[in-house]
C-alpha positions as CSV (number, residue, x, y, z in Angstrom):
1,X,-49.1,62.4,3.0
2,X,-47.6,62.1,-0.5
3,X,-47.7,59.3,-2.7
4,X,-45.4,56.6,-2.1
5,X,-43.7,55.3,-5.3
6,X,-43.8,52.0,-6.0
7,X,-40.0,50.1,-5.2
8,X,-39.3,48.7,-8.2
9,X,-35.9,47.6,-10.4
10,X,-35.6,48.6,-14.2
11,X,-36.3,45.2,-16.2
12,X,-32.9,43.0,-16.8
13,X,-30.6,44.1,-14.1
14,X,-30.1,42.3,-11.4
15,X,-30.3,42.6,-7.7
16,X,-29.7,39.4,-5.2
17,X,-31.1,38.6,-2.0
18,X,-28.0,38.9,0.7
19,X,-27.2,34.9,1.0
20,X,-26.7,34.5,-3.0
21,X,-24.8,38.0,-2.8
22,X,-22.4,36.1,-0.9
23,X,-22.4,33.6,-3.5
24,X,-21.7,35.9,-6.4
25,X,-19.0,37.7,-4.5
26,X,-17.8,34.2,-3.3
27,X,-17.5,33.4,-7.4
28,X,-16.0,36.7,-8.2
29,X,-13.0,36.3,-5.7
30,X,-12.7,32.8,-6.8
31,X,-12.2,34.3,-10.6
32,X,-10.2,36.7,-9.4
33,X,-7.6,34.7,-7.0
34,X,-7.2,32.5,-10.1
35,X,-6.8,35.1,-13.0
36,X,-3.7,36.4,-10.3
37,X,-2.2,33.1,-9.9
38,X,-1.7,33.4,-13.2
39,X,0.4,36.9,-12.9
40,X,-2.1,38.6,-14.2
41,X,-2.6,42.6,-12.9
42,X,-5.8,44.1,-12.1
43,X,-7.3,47.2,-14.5
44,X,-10.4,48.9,-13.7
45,X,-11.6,51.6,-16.6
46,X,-14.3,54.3,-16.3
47,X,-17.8,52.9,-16.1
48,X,-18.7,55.9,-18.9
49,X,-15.9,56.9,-22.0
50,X,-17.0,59.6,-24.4
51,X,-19.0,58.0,-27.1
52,X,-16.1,58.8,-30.2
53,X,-13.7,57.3,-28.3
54,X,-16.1,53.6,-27.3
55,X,-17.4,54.3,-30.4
56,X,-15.0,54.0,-33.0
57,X,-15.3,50.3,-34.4
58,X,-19.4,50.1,-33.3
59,X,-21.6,49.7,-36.0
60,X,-24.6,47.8,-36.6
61,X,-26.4,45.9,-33.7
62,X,-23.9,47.0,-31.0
63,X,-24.1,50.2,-31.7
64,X,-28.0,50.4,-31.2
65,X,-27.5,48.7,-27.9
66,X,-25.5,51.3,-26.5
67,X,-26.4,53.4,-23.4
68,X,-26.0,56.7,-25.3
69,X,-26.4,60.2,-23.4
70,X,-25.5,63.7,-23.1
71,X,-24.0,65.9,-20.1
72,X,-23.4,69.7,-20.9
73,X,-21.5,69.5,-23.6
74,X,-20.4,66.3,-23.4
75,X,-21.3,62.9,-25.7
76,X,-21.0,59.8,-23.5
77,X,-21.5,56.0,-23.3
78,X,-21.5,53.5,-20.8
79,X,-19.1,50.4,-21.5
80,X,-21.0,47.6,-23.6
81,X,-17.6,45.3,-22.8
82,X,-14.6,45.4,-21.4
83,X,-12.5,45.0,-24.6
84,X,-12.8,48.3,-26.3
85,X,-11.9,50.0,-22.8
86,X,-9.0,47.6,-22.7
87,X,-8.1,48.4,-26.6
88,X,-8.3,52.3,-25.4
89,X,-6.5,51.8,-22.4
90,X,-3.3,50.1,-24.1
91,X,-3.2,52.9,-26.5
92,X,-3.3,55.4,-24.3
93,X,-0.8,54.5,-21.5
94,X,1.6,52.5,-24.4
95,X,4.6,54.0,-23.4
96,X,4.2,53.3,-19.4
97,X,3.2,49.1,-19.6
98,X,5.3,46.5,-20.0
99,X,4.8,43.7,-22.7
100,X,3.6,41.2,-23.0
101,X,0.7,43.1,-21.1
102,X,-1.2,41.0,-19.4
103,X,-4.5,42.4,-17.3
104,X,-7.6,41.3,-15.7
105,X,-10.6,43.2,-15.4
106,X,-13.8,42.2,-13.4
107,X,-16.5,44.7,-13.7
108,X,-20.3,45.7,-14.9
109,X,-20.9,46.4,-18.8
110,X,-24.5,47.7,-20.0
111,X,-25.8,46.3,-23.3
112,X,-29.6,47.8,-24.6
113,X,-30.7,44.5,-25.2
114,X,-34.3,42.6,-24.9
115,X,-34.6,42.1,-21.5
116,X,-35.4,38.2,-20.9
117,X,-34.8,35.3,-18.5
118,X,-31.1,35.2,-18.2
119,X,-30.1,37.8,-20.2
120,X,-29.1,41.2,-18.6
121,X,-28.3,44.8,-19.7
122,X,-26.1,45.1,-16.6
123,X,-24.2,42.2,-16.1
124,X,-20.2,41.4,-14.8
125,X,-18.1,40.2,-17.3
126,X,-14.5,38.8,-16.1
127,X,-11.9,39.4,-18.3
128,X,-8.5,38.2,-19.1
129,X,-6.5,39.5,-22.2
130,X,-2.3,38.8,-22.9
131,X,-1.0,41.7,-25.2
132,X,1.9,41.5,-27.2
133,X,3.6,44.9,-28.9
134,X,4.2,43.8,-32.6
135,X,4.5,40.0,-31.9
136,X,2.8,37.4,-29.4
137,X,4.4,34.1,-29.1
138,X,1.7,31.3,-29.7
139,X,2.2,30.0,-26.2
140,X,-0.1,32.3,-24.9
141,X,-3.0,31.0,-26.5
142,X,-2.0,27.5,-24.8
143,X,-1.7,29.2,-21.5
144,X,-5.3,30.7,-21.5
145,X,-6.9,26.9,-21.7
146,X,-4.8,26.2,-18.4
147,X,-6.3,29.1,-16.8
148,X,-10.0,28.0,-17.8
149,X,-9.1,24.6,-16.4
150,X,-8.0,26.4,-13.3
151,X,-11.0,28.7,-12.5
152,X,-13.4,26.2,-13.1
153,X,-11.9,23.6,-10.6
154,X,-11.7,25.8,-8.6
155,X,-15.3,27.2,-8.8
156,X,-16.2,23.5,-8.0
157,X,-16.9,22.1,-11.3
158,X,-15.3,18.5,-12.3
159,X,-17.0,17.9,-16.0
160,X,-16.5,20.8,-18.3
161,X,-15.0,20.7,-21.6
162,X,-12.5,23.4,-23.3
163,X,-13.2,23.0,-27.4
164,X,-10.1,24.9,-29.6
165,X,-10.4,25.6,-32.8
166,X,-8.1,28.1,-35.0
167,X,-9.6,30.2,-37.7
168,X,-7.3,29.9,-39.8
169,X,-7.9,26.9,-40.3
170,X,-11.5,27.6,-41.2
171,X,-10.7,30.8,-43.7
172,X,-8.1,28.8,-45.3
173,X,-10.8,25.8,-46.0
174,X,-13.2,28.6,-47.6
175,X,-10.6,30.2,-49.3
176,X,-9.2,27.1,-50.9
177,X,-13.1,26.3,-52.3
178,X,-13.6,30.0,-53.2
179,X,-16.2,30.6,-50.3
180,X,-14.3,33.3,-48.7
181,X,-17.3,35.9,-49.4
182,X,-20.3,33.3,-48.1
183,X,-17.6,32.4,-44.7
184,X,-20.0,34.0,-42.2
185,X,-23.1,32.2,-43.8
186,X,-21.7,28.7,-44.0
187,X,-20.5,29.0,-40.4
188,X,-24.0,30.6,-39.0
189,X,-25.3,27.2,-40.9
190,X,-22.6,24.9,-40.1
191,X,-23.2,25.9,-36.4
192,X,-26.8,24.2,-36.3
193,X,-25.5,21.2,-37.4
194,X,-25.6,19.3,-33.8
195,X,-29.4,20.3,-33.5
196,X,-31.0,19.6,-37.3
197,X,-28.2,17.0,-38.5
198,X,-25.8,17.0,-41.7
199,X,-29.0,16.6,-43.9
200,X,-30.4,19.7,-42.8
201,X,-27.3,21.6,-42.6
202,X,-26.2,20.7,-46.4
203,X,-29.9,21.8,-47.6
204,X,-29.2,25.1,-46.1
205,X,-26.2,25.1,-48.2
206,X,-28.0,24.4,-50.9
207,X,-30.3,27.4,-50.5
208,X,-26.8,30.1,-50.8
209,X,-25.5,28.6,-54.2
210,X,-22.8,26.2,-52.4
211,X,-21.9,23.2,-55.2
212,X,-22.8,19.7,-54.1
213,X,-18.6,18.9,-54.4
214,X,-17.9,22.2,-51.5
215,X,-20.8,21.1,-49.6
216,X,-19.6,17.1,-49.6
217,X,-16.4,18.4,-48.2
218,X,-17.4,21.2,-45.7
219,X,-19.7,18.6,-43.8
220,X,-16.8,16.4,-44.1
221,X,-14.8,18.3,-42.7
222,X,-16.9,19.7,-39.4
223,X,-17.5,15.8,-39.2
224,X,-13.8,15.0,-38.5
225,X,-14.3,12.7,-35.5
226,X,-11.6,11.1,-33.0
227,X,-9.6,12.4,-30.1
228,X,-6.9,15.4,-30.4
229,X,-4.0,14.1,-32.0
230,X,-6.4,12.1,-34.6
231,X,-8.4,15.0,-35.8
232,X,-4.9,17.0,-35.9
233,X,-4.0,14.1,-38.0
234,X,-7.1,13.9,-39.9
235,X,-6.7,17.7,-40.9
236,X,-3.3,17.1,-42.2
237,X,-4.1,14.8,-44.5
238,X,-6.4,16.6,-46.2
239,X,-3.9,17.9,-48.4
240,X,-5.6,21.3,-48.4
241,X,-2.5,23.4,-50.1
242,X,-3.8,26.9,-48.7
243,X,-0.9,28.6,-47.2
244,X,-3.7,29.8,-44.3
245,X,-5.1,26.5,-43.8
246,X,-1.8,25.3,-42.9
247,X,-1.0,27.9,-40.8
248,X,-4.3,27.0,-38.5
249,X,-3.0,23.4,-38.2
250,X,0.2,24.0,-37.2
251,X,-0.3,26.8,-34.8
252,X,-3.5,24.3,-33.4
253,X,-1.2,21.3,-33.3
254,X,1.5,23.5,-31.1
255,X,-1.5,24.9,-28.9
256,X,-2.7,21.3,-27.8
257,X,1.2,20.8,-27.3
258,X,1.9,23.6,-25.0
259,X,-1.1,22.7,-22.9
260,X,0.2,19.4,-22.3
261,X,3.0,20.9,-20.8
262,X,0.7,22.9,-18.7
263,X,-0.9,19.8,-17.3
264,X,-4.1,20.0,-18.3
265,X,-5.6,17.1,-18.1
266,X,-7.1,15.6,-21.6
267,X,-10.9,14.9,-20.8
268,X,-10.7,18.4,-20.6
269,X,-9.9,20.1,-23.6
270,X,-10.8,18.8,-27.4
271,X,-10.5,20.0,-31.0
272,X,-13.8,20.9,-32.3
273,X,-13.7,22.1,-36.2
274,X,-17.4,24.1,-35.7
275,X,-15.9,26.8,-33.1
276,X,-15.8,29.9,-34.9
277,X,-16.2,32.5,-32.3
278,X,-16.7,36.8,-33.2
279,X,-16.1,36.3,-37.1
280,X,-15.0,39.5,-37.4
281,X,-12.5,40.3,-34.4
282,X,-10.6,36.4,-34.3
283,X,-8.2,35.4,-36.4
284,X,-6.7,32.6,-34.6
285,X,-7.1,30.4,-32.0
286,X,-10.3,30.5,-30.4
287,X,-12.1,29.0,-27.5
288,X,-15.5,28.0,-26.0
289,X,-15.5,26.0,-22.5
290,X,-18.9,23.9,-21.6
291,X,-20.2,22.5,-18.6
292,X,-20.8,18.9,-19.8
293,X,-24.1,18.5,-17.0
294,X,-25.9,22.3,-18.2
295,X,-24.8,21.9,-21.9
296,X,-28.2,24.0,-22.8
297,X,-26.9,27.2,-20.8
298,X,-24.1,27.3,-23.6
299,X,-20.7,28.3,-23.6
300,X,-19.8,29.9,-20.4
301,X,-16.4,31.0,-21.1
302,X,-15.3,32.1,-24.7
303,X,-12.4,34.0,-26.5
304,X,-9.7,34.1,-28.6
305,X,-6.4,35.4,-30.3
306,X,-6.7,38.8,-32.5
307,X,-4.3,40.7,-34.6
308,X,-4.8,44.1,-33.5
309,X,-6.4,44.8,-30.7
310,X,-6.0,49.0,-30.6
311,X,-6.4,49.6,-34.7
312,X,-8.7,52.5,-34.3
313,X,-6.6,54.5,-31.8
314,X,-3.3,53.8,-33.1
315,X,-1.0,52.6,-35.7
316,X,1.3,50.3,-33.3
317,X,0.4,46.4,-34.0
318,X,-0.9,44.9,-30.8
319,X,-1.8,41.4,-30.9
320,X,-3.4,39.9,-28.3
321,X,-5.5,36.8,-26.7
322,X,-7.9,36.2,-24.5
323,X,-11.4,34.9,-22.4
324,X,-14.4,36.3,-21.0
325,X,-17.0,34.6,-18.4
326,X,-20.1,36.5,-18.2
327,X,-20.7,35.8,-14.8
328,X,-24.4,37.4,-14.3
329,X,-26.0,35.1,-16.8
330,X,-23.5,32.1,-15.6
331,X,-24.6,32.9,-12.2
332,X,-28.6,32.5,-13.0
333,X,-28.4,30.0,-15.2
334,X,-26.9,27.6,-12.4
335,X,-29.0,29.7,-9.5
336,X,-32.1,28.0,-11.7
337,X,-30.7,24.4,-12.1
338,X,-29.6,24.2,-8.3
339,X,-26.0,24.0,-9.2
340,X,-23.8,26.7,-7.9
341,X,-21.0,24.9,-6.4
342,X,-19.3,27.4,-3.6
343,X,-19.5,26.5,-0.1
344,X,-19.5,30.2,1.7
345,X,-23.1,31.3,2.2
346,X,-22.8,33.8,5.0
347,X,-20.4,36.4,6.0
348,X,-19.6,35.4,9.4
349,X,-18.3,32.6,10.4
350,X,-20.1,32.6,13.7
351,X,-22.6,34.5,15.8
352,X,-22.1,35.5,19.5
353,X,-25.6,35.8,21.1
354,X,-25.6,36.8,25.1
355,X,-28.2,35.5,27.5
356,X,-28.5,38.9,29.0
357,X,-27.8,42.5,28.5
358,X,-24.4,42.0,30.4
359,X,-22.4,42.6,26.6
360,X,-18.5,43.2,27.8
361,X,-17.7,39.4,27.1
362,X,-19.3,39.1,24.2
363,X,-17.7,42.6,22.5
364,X,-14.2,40.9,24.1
365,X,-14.0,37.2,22.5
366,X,-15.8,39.0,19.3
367,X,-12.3,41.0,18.8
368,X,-9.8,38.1,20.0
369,X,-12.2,35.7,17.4
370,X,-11.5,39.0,14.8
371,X,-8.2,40.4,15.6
372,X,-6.4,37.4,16.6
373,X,-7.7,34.2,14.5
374,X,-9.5,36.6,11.1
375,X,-12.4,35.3,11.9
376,X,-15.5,36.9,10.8
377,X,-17.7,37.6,14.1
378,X,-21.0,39.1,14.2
379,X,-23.0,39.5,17.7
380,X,-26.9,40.0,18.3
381,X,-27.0,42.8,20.7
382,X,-31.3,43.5,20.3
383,X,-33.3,42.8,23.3
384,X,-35.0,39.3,21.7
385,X,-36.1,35.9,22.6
386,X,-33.7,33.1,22.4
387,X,-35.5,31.4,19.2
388,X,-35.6,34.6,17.4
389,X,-31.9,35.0,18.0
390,X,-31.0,31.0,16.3
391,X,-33.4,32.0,14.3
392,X,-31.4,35.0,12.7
393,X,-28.3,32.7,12.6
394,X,-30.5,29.9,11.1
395,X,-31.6,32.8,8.1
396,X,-28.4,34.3,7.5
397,X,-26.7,30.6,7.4
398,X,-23.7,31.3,9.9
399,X,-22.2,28.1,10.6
400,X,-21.6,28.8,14.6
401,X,-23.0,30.2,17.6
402,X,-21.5,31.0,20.9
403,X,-23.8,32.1,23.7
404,X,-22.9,33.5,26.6
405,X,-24.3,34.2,30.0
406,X,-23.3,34.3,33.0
407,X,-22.4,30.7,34.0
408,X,-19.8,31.3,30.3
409,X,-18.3,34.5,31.7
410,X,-18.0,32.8,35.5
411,X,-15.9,29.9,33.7
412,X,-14.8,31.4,31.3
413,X,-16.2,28.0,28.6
414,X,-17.9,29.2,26.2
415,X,-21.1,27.3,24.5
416,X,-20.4,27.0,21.0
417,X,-23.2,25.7,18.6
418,X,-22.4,23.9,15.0
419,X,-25.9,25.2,13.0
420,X,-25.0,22.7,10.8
421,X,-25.0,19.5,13.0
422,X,-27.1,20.6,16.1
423,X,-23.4,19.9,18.2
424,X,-23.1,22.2,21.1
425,X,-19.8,22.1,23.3
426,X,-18.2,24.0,26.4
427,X,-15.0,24.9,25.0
428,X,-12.3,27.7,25.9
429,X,-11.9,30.8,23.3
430,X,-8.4,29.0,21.9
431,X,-11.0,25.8,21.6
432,X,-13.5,27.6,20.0
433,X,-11.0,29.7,17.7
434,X,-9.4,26.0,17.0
435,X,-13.2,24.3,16.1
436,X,-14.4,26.9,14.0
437,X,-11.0,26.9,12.0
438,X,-11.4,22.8,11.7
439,X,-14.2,23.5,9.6
């Protein structure tokens, strides 16, 4: 007999045991009914794109992450996001969408990285982007918090925060103390500044040739405390004359008002002056979205408005805004913590189990249960002991069970079993359809 190999999964990609599959597919549809409530259209792009064509902004650390390989003649890549596909995609079928374009896209990317806790090279990222040909009105960017608020309700979570920045607002600060060329260094420092304190922070400074007078009012200015409309405030009256600067405030201060007429509700979104986001892709509003009770897992929904989203395959100006959740790392950071919050943890709703091997009346109320009331129905048909049959329910986590024998098929009541509560009752198939809908 030959060797068996060893069953084994590649180090940082993920595979689920059937119940928290149900989860994760539960928390995809739940993105995915949201994104479309939204009007939002779906878009699914090729897994693999010839390397040139993913490849023609990479550089640097992305670039060595990439899954790189060739077929016959053919140099290829597997998606390390689902922006660049999008930024392709736009070019390419311009003349055939509508705009404002505005997609959603829920699918696996593959990044090269250290494999670690948390941190996948296959992973589901869930997209949404709003594209604008030439011009995007700034009330997009206020719709997107609206659509964070809504997801996240609706994935069960009450205390969450949306912070909104505009970098604008940030380039103008630098460019108005003649930073401009140390921006990405004060921000990487400004960033730690909730973790080592100001003192810390402004010694960094120190250390990359920032003046004493810039650093007084950079920690100043990420210090800017109060609600919404008093750090608005606070910005204004800075007196900061840089054309940019300005820009950020107002387009921020119109942002926070559009989302009040979106109703979301105020605990849930603030102005924080540290958010800086990709510092070389966003050049306006930008977003990160906590979960105030697992602030340690980070941001867990992130994005922003750039100025040209298909530069490298075309000269057309397509501006455009938008959020990603990365749902894998999401997904086990809260698996870990206890703390996903669907309900659904089976597929079927109930399970019909027959006393006997008689299996006409079960195969008959399993399709009026399917066919007439949508309700998910799975029966045990093996030759098994009643315990082991609850006890597959019991496993799997179906909320009912019916059993039938043959006093059920004389009478035509059916026993139906709530796992949950131990509650048995004789009820008619219109009763039973009626119970397990109740739930």
């Amino acid at each position: 007999m030959a060797n068996k190999v060893e069953p084994r999964t590649l180090p940082g990609f993920m595979e689920l045991l059937p119940n928290d599959q149900v989860k994760f597919n539960q928390m995809i549809q739940i993105i995915q009914n949201s994104y479309e409530r939204f009007g939002f259209l779906p878009l699914d792009t090729p897994v693999i794109e010839l390397s040139e064509v993913l490849l023609a902004k990479a550089g640097g650390e992305t670039e060595k992450q990439i899954y790189r390989f060739t077929k016959g003649d053919s140099d290829l890549s597997l998606r390390f996001d689902l922006t660049v596909p999008l930024a392709k995609y736009v070019a390419e079928y311009y003349n055939d969408l509508t705009f404002p374009f505005k997609r959603y896209q829920i699918g696996k990317v593959y990044r090269g990285e250290k494999a670690q806790k948390g941190r996948y090279r296959e992973f589901y990222q869930c997209d949404i982007d709003i594209i604008g040909d030439g011009e995007l009105s700034i009330i997009n960017d206020a719709q997107i918090p609206s659509i964070i608020y809504n997801t996240f309700k609706e994935l069960g979570f009450d205390n969450f925060t949306i912070c909104i920045n505009n970098r604008k607002i940030l380039n103008g600060l630098f460019k108005s103390l003649n930073l401009s060329d140390k921006a990405t260094d004060i921000l990487r420092i400004i960033d730690k500044i909730e973790k080592i304190g100001a003192d810390a922070v402004k010694g960094e400074l120190k250390t990359i040739d920032i003046s004493s007078q810039a650093i007084d009012t950079i920690i100043n200015f990420v210090s800017i405390d109060g609600n919404v409309d008093e750090k608005i405030s606070k910005l204004k009256e800075l007196n900061i004359s840089d054309d940019t600067f300005n820009e950020g405030v107002q387009e921020l201060s119109d942002v926070i008002k559009y989302i009040r007429f979106l109703k979301v509700p105020e605990g849930y979104f603030t102005v924080d002056l540290k958010i800086a986001r990709g510092l070389d892709y966003y050049t306006g509003t930008v977003y990160e979205t906590f979960l105030n009770d697992y602030r340690k897992i980070g941001s867990v929904c992130s994005g922003g408005r750039y100025d040209n989203l298909a530069e490298y395959y075309t000269d057309k100006k397509l501006p455009g805004v938008g959020i990603s959740i990365g749902l894998t790392r999401l997904f086990y950071q809260l698996s870990q913590m206890d703390a996903i919050k669907v309900d659904k943890q089976s597929i079927a709703d109930v399970l019909i189990i027959p006393m006997d091997s008689e299996f006409e009346e079960c195969m008959k109320l399993a399709s009026t249960l399917r066919m007439q009331a949508n309700i998910n129905t799975d029966i045990y048909f093996d030759d098994a002991k009643m315990k082991k049959k609850m006890k597959y329910a019991d496993k799997w986590n179906i909320p009912f069970v019916i059993i039938i024998g043959e006093d059920e098929r004389n009478t035509g009541l059916y026993t139906l079993k709530n796992m949950k509560t131990g509650e048995q009752l004789k009820l008619s198939a219109q009763d039973v359809i009626a119970t397990i809908k109740k739930v």
